[in-house]
Phi, psi and omega in degrees: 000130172230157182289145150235106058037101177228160211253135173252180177204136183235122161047043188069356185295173166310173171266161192228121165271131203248118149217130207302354171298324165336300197281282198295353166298318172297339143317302153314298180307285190313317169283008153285288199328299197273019177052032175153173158214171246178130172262175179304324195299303209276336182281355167305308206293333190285303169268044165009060173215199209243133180318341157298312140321301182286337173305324185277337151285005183248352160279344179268007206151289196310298182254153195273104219236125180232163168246103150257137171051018166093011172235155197259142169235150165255168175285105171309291194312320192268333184278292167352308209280299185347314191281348198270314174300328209274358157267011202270312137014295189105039145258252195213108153344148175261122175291184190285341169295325184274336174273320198294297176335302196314316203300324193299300185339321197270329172306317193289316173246065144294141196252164174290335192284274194314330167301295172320294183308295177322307189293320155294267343234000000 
């Protein structure tokens, strides 16, 4: 196994050892809580727009935005609840071939933290 360890500084404060176990124990929890976490590409993939539509939607609000390792994550339960509205609307169901894609699609661009998180569960 191997640690990585990095040292921060705020302004002359002490230094804080940042450890990434840290991060992915909060990482885990916030994926139980939120019934997943989600990078943009994939909550894109999901509500069929483009990952720049969701930061924007996730700047007004709408979705719960966490930052690891320098990549920004959503909320599954809440991007799930988006698709849900946005068909309850009168947009168009995915048959079962667009879903199966969707799944690979989304498995493929799985981050190791998400993988990780899922094999503990």
């Amino acid at each position: 196994m191997i640690t990585v360890s990095a040292q921060l500084t705020f302004d002359g404060e002490e230094e804080i050892e940042s450890d990434p176990s840290i991060s992915f124990s909060e990482f885990r929890r916030l994926s139980v809580q939120e019934e997943g976490l989600v990078t943009g590409s994939q909550a894109a993939d999901i509500l069929g727009i483009s990952p720049s539509r969701v930061g924007q939607i996730a700047e007004t609000g709408v979705f719960s935005t966490w930052e690891f390792w320098g990549r920004r994550y959503y909320s599954l339960r809440e991007v799930g609840a988006r698709r849900v509205a946005e068909l309850s609307k009168g947009g168009r169901p995915r048959s079962t071939g667009e879903k199966l894609c969707l799944a690979a699609k989304l498995v493929g661009k799985s981050t190791a933290a998400q993988l990780g998180a899922a094999a503990l569960k």
